[in-house]
C-alpha positions as CSV (number, residue, x, y, z in Angstrom):
1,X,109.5,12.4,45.1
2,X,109.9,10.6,48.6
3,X,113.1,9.6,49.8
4,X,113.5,6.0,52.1
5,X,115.2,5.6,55.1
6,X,115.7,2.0,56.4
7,X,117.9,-0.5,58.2
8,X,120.0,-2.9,55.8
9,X,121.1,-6.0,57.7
10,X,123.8,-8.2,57.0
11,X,126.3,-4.9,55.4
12,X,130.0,-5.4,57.1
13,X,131.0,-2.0,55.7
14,X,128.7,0.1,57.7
15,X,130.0,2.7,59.7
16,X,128.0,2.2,63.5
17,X,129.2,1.5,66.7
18,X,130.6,-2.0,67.1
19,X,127.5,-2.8,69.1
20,X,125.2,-2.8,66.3
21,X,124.6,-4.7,62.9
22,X,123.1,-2.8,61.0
23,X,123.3,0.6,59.6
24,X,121.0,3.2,58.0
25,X,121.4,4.8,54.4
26,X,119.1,7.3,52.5
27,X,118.9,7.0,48.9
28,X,117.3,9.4,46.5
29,X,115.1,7.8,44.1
30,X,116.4,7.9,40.4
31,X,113.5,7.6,37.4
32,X,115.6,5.1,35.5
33,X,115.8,2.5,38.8
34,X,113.1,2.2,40.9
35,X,114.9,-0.4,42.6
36,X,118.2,-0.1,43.9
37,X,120.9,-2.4,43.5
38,X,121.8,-1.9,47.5
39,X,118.3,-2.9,48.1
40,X,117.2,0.6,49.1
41,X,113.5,1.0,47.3
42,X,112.3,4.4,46.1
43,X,109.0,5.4,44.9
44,X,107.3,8.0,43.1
45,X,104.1,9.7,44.0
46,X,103.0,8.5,40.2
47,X,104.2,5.0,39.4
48,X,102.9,3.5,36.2
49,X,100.3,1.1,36.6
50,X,102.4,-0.9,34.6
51,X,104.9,-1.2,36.5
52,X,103.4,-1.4,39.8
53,X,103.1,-4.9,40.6
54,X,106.3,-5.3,39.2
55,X,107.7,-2.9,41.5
56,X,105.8,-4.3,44.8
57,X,107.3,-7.8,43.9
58,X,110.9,-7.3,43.8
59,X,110.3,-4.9,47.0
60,X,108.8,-8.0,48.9
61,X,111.3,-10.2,47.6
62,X,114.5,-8.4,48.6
63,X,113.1,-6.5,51.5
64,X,109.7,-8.5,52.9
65,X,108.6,-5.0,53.5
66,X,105.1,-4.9,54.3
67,X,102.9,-1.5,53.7
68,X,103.2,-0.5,57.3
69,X,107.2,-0.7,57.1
70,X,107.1,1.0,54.2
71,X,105.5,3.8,55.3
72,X,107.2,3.9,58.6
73,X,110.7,4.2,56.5
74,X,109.6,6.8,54.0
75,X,109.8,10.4,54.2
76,X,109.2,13.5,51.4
77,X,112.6,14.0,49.5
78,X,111.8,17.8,49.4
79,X,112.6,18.2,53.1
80,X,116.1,20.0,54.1
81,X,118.4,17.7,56.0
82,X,117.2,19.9,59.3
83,X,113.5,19.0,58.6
84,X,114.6,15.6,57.5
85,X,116.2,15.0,61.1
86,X,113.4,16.1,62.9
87,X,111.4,13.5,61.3
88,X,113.1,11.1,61.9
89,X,113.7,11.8,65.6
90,X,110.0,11.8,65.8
91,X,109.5,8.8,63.9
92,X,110.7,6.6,67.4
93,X,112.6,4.1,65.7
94,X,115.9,3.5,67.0
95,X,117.9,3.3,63.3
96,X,116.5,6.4,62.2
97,X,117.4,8.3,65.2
98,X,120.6,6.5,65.2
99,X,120.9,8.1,61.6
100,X,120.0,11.8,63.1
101,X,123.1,11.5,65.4
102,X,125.9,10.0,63.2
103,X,124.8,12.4,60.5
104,X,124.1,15.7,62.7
105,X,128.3,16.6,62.6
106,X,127.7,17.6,59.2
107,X,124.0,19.2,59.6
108,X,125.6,21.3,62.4
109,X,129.1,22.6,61.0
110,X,128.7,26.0,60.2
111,X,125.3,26.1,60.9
112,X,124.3,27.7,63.9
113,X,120.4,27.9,63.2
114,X,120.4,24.0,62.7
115,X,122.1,23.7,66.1
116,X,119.4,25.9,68.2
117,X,116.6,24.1,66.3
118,X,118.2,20.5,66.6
119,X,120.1,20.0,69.8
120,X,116.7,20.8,72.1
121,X,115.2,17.6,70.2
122,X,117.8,15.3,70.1
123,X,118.6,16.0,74.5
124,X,114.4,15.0,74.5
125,X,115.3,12.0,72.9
126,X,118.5,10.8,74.9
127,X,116.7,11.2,78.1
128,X,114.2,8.5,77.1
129,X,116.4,6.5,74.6
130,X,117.8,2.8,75.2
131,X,121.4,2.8,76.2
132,X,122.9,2.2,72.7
133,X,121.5,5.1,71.5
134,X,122.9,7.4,74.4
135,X,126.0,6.1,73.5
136,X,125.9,6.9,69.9
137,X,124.7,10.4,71.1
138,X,127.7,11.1,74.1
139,X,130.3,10.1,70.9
140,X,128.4,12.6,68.7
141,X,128.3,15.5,71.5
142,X,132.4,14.5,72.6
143,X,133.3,15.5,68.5
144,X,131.3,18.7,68.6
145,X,132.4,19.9,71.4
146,X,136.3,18.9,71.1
147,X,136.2,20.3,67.5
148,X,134.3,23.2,68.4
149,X,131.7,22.6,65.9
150,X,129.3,23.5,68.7
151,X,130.3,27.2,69.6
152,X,127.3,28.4,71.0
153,X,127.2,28.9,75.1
154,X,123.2,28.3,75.6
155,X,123.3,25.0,73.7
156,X,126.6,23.9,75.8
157,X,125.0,24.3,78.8
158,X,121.3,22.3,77.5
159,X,124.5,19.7,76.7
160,X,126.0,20.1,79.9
161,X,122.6,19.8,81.7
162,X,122.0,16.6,80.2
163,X,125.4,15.4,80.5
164,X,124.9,15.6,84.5
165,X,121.7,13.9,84.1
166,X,123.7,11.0,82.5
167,X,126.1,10.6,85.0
168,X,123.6,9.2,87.2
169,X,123.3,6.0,84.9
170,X,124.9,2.6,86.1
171,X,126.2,1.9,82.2
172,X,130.0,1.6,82.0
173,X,129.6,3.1,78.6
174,X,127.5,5.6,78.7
175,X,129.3,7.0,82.0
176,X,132.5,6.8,79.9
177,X,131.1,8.8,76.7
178,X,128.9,11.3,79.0
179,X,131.5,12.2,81.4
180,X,133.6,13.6,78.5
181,X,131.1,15.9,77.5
182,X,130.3,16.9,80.7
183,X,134.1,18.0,80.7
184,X,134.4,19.2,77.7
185,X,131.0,21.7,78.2
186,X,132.2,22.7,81.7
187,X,134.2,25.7,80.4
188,X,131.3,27.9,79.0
189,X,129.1,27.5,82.7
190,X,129.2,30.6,85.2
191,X,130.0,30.4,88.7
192,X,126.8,29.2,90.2
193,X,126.2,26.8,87.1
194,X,130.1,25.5,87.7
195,X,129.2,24.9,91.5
196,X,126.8,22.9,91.1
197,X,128.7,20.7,88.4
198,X,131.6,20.6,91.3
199,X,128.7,19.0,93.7
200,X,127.0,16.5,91.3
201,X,130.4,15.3,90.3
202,X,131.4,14.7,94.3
203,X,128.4,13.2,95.0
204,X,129.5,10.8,92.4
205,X,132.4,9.8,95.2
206,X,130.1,8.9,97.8
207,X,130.6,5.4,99.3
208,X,127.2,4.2,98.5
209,X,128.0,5.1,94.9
210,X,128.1,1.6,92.8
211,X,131.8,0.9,91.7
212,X,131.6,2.2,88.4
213,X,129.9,5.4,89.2
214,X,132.7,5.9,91.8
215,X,135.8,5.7,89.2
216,X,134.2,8.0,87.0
217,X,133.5,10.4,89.6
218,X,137.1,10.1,90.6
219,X,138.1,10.9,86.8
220,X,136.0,14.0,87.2
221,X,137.4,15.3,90.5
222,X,140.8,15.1,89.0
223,X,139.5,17.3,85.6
224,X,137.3,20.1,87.2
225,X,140.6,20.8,88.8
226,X,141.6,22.5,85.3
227,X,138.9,25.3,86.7
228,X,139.8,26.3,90.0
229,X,140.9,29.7,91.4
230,X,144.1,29.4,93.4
231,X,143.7,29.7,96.8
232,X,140.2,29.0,97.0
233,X,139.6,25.3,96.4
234,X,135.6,24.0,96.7
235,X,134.8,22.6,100.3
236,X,134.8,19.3,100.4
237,X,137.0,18.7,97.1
238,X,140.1,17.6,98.9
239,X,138.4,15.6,101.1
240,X,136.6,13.6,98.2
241,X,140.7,12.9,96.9
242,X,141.2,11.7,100.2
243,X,137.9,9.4,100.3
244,X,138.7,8.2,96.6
245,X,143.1,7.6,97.5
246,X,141.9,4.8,100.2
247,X,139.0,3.5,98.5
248,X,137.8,-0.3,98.9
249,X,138.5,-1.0,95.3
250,X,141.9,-0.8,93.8
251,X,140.1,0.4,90.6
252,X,138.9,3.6,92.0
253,X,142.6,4.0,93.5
254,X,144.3,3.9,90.2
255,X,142.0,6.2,88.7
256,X,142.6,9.3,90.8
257,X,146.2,8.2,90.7
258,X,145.5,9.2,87.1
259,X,144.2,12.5,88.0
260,X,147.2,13.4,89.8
261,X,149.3,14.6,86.7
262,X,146.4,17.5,86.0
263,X,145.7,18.3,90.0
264,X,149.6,18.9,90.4
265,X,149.5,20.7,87.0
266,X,146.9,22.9,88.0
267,X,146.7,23.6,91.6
268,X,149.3,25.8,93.2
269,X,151.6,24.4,95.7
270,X,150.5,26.1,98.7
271,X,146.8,24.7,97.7
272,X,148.5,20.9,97.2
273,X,150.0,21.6,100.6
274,X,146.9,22.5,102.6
275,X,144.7,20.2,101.6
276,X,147.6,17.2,102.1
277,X,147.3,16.0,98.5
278,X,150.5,15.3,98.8
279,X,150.5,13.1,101.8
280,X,147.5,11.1,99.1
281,X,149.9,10.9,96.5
282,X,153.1,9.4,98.1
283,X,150.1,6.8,99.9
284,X,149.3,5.6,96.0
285,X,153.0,5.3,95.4
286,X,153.1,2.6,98.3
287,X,149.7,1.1,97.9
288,X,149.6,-2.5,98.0
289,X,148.3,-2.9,94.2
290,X,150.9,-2.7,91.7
291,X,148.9,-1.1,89.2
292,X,148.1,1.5,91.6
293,X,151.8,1.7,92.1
294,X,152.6,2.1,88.0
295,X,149.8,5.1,87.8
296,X,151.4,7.0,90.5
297,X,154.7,6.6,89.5
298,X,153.9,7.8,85.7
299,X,152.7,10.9,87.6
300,X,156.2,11.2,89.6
301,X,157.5,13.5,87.4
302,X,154.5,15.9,86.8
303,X,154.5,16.2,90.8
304,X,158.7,16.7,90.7
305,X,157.9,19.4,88.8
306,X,155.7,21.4,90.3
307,X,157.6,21.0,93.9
308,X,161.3,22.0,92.1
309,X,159.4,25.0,90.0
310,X,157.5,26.0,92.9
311,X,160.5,26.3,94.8
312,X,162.7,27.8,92.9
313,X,160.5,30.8,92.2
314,X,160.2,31.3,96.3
């Protein structure tokens, strides 16, 4: 028996991103209808002659498939849903691999062997896939990773690797789906690993950085902050806040006025009060952008907070 994987156009139920118009469904082929009414075909490896060329017209006529299609979209139904994936990673085609990562939440749950044989193959192909499909892909990784359906700490960090590698793009949307897993997989990296995240994520601050890359690195200053020891903040962190708090762009302003609530949540107050972030903060709250202004002041009481608890244990 083979089983067909194929794009349907023209289906307003489908469940893809936004971005996209058309969706992939497998089908297994059932005896009694060799065509299917959603305009899936199936075939057997013994057709009757028979029925053959009746078979090959309606085909043409609701698909226009041509032998070459056909065989690009068919695989063997007797594969597992692992070996399935794999062959359709391999396959090159941008639905089918589209397919391998809307689909691989349920491959990987509760299978850890599918994960270690999978995840290697699928970070190949996001390094030299088209920018829809990292997206697809970041939004995958981002559920497995909140959920915790990917437990296992070698295969976080391959994740994390390529989530660093991602960070470098210019895309608006694939910063914004990469830079949560490249939070999100932070927490299994060892010291030397969670260094070097720290310095790929300032780097991301520089002034040369395009505007884009520039918020998101500010959104990532403010969340490795979850992270740090007391007392022993990275060189050169507080300096990037500073850089980021009088940025050009009011954009990159209000987003590490953001980041404010989980700094002040995080970092003690002696650590706030060395490295002036305070000083940053009450600069925000009389920037000459309003929305600047509104971000800072929905951190007011997060930064109240920490200066009356603070103080009252001294």
């Amino acid at each position: 028996r083979i089983i067909i994987i194929m794009p349907m156009k023209g289906n307003k139920n489908n469940n893809l991103h936004p971005a996209k118009d058309a969706f992939i469904q497998a089908k297994k082929y059932k005896p009694t209808s060799p065509v299917s009414s959603s305009g899936l075909t199936s075939q057997t490896k013994q057709q009757p002659s028979s029925n053959k060329s009746i078979l090959e017209e309606e085909v043409y006529k609701q698909q226009a498939l041509s032998e070459d299609e056909i065989k690009k979209y068919t695989i063997d139904e007797g594969l597992t849903e692992v070996q399935r994936c794999l062959v359709l990673l391999k396959k090159q085609d941008i639905e089918q691999q589209s397919y391998v990562f809307r689909n691989c939440n349920s491959v990987f749950k509760n299978n850890a062997e599918a994960q270690r044989e999978l995840v290697p193959k699928i970070l190949e192909v996001i390094d030299k896939s088209n920018e829809s499909l990292q997206i697809e892909a970041g939004m995958a990784f981002n559920f497995m990773l909140r959920d915790i359906i990917i437990e296992d700490e070698d295969i976080i960090k391959q994740i994390h690797k390529t989530a660093s590698k991602m960070l470098t793009t210019w895309s608006q949307e694939v910063l914004f789906e990469w830079r949560q897993v490249f939070k999100l997989s932070i927490r299994v990296l060892n010291y030397n690993d969670f260094r070097d995240s720290i310095d790929r994520s300032m780097k991301l601050c520089d002034k040369t950085q395009p505007l884009v890359t520039r918020i998101n690195g500010a959104y990532l200053l403010g969340k490795i902050a979850k992270y740090f020891t007391n007392g022993q903040l990275p060189i050169g962190w507080a300096q990037k806040i500073t850089i980021m708090s009088q940025d050009f762009n009011y954009e990159v302003r209000q987003e590490i006025g953001k980041q404010f609530k989980t700094i002040f949540k995080h970092l003690s107050l002696e650590d706030i009060s060395q490295s002036k972030l305070l000083d940053r903060f009450l600069e925000l709250l009389n920037d000459e952008e309003p929305d600047v202004q509104s971000i800072a002041i929905q951190c007011l009481p997060r930064v109240l907070e920490k200066i009356t608890v603070s103080s009252a244990s001294q």
